[in-house]
C-alpha positions as CSV (number, residue, x, y, z in Angstrom):
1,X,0.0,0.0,0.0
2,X,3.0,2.4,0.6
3,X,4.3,1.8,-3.0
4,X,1.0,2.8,-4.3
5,X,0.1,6.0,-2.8
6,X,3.3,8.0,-4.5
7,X,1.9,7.0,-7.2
8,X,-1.1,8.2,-6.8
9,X,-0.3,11.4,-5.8
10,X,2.1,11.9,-8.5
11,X,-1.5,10.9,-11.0
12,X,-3.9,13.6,-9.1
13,X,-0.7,16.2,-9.7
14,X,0.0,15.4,-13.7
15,X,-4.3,15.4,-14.1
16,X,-4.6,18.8,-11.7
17,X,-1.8,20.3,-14.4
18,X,-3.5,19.1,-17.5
19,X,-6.7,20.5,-16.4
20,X,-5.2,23.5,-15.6
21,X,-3.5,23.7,-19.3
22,X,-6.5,23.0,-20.8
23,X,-8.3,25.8,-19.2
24,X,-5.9,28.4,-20.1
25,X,-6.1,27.1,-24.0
26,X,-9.8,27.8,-23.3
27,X,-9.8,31.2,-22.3
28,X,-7.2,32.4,-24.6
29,X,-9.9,31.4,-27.7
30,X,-12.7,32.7,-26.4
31,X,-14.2,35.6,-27.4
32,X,-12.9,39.0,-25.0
33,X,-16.3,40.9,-25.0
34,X,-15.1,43.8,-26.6
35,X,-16.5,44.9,-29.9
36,X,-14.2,45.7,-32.9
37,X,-15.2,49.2,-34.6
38,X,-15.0,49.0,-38.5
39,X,-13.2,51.7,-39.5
40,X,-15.4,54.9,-41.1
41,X,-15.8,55.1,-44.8
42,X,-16.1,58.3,-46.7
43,X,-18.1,59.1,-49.2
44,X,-16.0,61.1,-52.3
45,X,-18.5,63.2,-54.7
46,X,-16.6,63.4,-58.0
47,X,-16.7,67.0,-59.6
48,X,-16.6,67.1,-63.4
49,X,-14.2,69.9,-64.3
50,X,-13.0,70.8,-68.0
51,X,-9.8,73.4,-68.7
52,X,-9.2,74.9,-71.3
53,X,-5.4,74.3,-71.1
54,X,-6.3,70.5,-71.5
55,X,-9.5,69.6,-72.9
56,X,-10.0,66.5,-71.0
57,X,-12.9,65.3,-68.5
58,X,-13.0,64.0,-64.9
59,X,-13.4,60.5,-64.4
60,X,-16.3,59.1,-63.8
61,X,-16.8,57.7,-59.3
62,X,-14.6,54.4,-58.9
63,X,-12.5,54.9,-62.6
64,X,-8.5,54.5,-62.2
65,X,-8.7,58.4,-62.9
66,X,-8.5,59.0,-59.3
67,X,-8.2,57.4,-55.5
68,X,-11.2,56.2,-53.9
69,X,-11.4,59.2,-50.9
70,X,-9.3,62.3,-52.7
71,X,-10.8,65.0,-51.7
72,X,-12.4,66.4,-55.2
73,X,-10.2,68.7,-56.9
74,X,-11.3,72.6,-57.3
75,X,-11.7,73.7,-61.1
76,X,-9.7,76.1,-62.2
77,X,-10.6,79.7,-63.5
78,X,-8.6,81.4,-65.7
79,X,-7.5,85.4,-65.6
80,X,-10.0,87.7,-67.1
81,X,-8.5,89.0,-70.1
82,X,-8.7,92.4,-71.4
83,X,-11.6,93.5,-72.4
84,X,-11.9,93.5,-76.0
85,X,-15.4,94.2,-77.2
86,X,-16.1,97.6,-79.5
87,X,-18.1,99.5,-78.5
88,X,-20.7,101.2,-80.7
89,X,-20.3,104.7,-81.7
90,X,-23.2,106.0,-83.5
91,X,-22.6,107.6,-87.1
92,X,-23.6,110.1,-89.3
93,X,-27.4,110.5,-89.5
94,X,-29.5,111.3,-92.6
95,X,-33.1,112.7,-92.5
96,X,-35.4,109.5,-93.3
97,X,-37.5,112.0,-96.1
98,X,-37.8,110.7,-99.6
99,X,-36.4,113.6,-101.7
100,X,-36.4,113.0,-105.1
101,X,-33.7,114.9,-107.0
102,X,-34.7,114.5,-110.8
103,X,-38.1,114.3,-112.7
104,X,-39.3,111.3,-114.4
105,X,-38.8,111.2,-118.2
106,X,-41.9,112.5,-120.2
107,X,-42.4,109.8,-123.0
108,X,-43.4,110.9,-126.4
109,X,-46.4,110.9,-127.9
110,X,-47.5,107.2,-128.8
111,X,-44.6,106.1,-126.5
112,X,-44.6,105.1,-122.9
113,X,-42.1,104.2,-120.1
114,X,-41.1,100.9,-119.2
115,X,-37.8,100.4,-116.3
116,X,-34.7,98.9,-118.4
117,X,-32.9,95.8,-117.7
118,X,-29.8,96.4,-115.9
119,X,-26.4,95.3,-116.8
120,X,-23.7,97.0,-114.8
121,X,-23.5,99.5,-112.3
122,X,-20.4,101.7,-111.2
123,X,-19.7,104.1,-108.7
124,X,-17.9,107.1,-109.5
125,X,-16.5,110.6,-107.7
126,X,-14.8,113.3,-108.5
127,X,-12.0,114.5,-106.3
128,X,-13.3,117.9,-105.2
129,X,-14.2,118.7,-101.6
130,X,-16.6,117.3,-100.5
131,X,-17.1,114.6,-103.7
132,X,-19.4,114.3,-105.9
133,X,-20.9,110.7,-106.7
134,X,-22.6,109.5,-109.8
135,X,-23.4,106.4,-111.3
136,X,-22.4,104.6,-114.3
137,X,-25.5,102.4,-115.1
138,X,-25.3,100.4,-118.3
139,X,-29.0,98.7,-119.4
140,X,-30.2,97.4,-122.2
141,X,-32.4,97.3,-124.9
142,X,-34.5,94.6,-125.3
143,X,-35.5,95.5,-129.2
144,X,-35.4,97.4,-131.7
145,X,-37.8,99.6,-130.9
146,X,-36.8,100.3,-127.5
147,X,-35.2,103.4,-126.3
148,X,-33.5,105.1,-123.6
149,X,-35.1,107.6,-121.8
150,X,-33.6,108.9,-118.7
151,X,-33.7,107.9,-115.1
152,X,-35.0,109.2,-111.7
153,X,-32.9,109.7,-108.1
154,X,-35.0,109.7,-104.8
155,X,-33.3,109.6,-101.6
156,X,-35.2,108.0,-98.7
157,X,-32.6,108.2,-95.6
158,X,-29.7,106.2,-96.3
159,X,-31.5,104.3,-99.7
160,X,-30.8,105.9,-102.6
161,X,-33.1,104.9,-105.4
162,X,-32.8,104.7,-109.2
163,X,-35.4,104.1,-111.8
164,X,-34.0,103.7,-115.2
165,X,-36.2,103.8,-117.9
166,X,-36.5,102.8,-122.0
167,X,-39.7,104.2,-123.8
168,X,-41.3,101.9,-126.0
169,X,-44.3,102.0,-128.6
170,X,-47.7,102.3,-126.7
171,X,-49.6,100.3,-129.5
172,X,-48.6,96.9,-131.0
173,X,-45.2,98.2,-133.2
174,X,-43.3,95.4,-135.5
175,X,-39.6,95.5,-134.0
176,X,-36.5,94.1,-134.3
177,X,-35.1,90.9,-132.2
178,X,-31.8,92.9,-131.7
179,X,-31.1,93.2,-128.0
180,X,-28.7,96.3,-127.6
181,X,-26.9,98.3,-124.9
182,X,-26.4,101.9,-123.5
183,X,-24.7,103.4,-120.9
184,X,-25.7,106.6,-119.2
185,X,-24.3,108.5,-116.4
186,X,-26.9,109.4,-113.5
187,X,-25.5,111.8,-110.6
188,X,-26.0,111.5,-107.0
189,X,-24.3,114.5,-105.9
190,X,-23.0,114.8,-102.6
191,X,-23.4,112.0,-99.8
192,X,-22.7,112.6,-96.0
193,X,-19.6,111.3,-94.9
194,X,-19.2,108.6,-93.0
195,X,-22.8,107.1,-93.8
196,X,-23.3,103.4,-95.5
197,X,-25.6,103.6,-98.5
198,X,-27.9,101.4,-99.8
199,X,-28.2,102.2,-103.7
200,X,-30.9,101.0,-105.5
201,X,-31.0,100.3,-109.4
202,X,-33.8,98.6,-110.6
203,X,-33.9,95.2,-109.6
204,X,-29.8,95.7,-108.8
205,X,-28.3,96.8,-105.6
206,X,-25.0,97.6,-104.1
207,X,-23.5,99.6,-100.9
208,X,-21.3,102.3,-100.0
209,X,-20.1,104.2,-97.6
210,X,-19.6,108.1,-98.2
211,X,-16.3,109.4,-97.7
């Protein structure tokens, strides 16, 4: 019974330790009671900005064109430049009345007045001070029988307007198929400088501006 008794003892201490062990392992993988906090995400808004140095975009949320969380990047202005736009100076005015400067053409008896077909118009003036304008009209004549007789100038503001006229047989004439021409030269006289004309010839127009 002596012999037995160490050993025993020396059992209950081995079986104490392994319990002991096994509740250490225990405790180390349980859980500690404290909660882990997940870290805070943070929401990037993407701004869309263009330059004009580069042309390019912004890419669009979660593109390789930026890192998920940059702050958003400020678009850039560039420098006022100079202020370049003209201001508009009023010109030269011209009274809005329709003067007529020359009579229309009388047509002779058993004739009457029909406008021309126009071919060319020129503008010419003399070098005096101020200048005098006057047109070089060329027109035609649709026949034989047709002739010129003279033209008209009315000024209503800044329209100037021409009538050029042929006379032609009032009752049923024979004529000729011959298309001919004529040139005449009508004067304007003189124009206020600085004003843009609008010339009218018939069924022809062109501009100018007065010097």
């Amino acid at each position: 019974m002596r012999s037995i008794r160490p050993v025993g003892l020396l059992a209950g201490f081995l079986f104490t330790l392994f319990v002991a062990v096994a509740c250490d392992a225990s405790n180390d993988n349980a859980p500690t009671g404290q909660t882990a906090t997940p870290a805070p995400t943070v929401t990037a808004s993407v701004v869309a900005s263009v330059t004009a140095e580069t042309g390019g975009g912004s890419s669009a949320p979660g593109s390789p064109g930026g890192a998920p969380g940059a702050p958003p990047a400020s678009p850039t202005s560039k420098p006022a430049g100079p202020d370049t736009s003209v201001s508009s100076t009023p010109g030269p005015s011209v009274t809005a009345t329709a003067v007529p400067i020359s009579e229309t053409p009388v047509a002779e008896a058993g004739r009457t007045l029909v406008l021309a077909p126009i071919e060319s118009v020129q503008v010419v003036s003399t070098k005096s001070m101020p200048p005098q304008y006057s047109l070089i009209v060329g027109s035609g004549l649709p026949s034989g029988c047709a002739k010129y007789a003279g033209a008209t100038v009315e000024y209503r503001g800044a329209q100037i307007i021409v009538k050029v006229y042929n006379s032609m047989p009032a009752a049923p004439t024979p004529c000729t198929a011959i298309y001919g021409y004529t040139t005449h030269s009508v004067p304007l006289g003189a124009l206020t400088p600085g004003v843009a004309y609008r010339i009218q010839v018939n069924d022809r127009a062109l501009d100018l501006v007065a010097q």
